[in-house]
N, C-alpha and C positions, 0 to 999 in steps of 0.2 A: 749153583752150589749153595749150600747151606751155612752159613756161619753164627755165631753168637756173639752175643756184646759182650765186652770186658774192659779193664783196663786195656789202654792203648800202651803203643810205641812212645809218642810225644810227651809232650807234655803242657797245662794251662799254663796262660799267661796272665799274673793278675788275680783279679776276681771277680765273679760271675759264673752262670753256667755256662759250663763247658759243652761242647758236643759229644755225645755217647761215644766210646773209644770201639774201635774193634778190632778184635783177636777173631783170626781164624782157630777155628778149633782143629784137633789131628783127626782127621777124618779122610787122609791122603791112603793109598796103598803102597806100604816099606816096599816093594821093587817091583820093577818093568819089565816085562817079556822085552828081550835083548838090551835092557839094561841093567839090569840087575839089580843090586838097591839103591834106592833113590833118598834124598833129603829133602824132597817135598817139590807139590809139582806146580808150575806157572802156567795160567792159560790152558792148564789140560794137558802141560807137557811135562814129562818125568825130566828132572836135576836129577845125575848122575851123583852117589857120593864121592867119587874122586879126588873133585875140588876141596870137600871139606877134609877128606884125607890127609890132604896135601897142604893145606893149611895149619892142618894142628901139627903135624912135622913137622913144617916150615917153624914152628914158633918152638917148639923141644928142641929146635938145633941151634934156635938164634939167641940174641944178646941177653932176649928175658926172660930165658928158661927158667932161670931161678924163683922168679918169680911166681907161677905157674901153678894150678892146683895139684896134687897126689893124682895120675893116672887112678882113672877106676872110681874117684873121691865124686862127690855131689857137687863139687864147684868144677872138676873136671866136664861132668856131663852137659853142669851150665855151659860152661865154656863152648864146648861144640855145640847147643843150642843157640846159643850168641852168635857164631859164626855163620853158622844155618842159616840162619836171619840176616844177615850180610850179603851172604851168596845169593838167596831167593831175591833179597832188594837188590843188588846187582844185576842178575838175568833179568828180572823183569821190566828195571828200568830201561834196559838194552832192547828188548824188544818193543818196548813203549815208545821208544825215543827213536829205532830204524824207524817204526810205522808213520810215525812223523814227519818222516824226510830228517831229524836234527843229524848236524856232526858234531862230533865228539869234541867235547871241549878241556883246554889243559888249564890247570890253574895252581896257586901252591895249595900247601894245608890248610884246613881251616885253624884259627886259632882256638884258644882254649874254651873262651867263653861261646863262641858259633858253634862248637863241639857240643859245650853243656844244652843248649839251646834247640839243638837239631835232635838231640836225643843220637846215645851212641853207635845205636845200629845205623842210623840215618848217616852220621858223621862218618863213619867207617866205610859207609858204602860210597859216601860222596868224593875222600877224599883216597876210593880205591880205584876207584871207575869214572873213565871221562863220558861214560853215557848216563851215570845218576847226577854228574855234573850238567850238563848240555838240558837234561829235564828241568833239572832248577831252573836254570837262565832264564829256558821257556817257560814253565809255569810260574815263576814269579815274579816276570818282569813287570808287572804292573799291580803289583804288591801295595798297598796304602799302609800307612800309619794309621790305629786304629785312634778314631779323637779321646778315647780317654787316656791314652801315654801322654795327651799333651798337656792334660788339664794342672795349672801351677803346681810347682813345688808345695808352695806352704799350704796348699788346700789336702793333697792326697801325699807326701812321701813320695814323693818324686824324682827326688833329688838323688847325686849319682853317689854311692861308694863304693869304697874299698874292699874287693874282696876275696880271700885267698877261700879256697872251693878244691873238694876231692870227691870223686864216684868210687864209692868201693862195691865191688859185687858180691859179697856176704860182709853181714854185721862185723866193723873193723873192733877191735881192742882198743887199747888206750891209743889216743891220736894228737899227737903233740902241733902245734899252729905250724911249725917247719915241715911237718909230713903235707901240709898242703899247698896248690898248685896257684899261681898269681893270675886273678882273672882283671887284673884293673879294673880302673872305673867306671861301673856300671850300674844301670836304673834296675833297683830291686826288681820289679816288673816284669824285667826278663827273664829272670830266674823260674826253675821249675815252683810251680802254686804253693806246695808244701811244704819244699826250703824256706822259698819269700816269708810265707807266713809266720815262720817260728822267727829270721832272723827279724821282722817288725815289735814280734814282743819285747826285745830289747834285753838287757841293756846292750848296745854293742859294745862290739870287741871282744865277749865271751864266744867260746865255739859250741858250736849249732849242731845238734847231733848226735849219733846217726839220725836224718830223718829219712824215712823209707816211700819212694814212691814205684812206677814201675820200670823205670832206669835200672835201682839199686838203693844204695846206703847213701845220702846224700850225708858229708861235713862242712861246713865252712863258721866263716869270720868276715862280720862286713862291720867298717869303721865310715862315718862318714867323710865323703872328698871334700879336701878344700875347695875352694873355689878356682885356684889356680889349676888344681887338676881337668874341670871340668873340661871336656874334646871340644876344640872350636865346630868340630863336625856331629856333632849331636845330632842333627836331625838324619845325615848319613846314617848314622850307627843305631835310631830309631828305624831307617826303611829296611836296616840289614835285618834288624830284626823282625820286622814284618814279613819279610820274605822267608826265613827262617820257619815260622808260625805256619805259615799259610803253606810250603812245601813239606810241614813232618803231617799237615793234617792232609793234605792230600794225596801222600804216601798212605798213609791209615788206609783212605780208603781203597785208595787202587788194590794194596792189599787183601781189606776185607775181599773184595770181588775177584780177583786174581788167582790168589793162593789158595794151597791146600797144602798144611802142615801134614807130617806123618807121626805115628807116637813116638816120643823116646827122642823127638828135634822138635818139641814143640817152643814156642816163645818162652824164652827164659823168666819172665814177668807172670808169666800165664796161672793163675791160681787152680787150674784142674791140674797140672804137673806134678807128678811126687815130690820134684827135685824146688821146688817152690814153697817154702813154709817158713810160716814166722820163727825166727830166735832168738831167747832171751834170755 
């Protein structure tokens, strides 16, 4: 099958070149002789839309309905492409992971900051499905810490802070430090490339933002940690984040080669999209 480069799902860690990101483009067929329409296909196989049906219901009837974009609206349509994206990395990890022989592995949520980190489709699918779980384990059980996270503090910024951090999925309004989400202390590094780089210009403590990559609207606030804050497990919390890295890019690709987006569910991030444009 045929795909094109674009921004990816992930996101860089750091700096340097990154690896070319891929997006499938929608080149799938909207539905199935006896299944009718489809939300894009894995492996050659039609995904029924039922699932996603049944998920945007599932969320009109629950606690954060209010929340929610206008039916019909251009953040609505994001939304089921977001979910799109959820369900296809669901299936496929599921059938990636039978072929393997893995079992299904149980574990709780991920936290906030392994959220921002895995990129939210990644996170959603990991923390929906014990077969996108059980691929992690396996694909990244021998994850390395890359050597430039470890190179000193006083040479590159290294060192850990304070950071309160929000993903919004269109350009938010005025955003007050309390509308944001407590990521603890963490090495800049980890952070998506084009957060990091605005919150390094400084000064801290002022809020950072919107900066936009292919996630969404990124906000935050990074203060730096005392020293008492610093995790006696740091170098832990370095391999999680390697692991982290090296499963959103190896999703990319499985991805590229796997999938085949249809129009109208393509990647929410995706710049051929209607529903995809800058605003200001």
């Amino acid at each position: 099958m045929s795909h094109t480069h674009g921004h990816g799902h992930g996101h860089s860690h750091g700096h340097g070149h990154e690896p070319v990101r891929t997006r499938p483009p929608a080149t799938g067929a909207a539905a199935a002789p006896g299944v009718g329409p489809v939300i894009g296909w894995v492996n050659g196989r039609p995904v029924p839309r039922a699932p996603l049906d049944r998920r945007l219901r599932e969320l009109r009837d629950g606690p954060m309905s209010a929340a929610l974009p206008v039916p019909g609206s251009a953040e609505d349509r994001q939304l089921a492409r977001w979910l799109t994206q959820v369900i296809l990395t669901e299936v496929l990890c599921e059938e990636e992971a039978r072929a393997l022989g893995l079992a299904p592995v149980e574990r709780p949520p991920l936290d906030r900051l392994a959220a921002v980190e895995l990129g939210s489709i990644n996170a959603a699918a990991l923390n929906g499905s014990p077969w996108v779980r059980a691929l992690y384990e396996h694909v990244t059980a021998d994850a390395e810490v890359p050597p430039a996270w470890r190179v000193p503090a006083a040479s590159r910024g290294g060192e850990r802070f304070l950071v309160r951090h929000r993903l919004f999925a269109s350009p938010p309004g005025e955003v007050d430090e309390d509308d944001l989400e407590d990521l603890g202390a963490v090495a800049l590094d980890t952070l998506p490339a084009a957060l990091a780089g605005q919150v390094r210009r400084g000064p801290y403590g002022r809020l950072v933002g919107p900066v936009r990559d292919a996630l969404g609207w990124h906000v935050a606030v990074a203060r730096p940690a005392p020293e008492a804050d610093h995790p006696g497990g740091e170098e832990a919390g370095l391999v999680e984040a390697a692991r982290r890295r090296r499963f959103a890019r190896w999703l990319d690709r499985l991805r590229a080669e796997r999938v085949d987006l249809v129009p109208g569910l393509e990647h929410p991030g995706d710049p051929r999209q209607p529903d995809n444009h800058h605003k200001h």
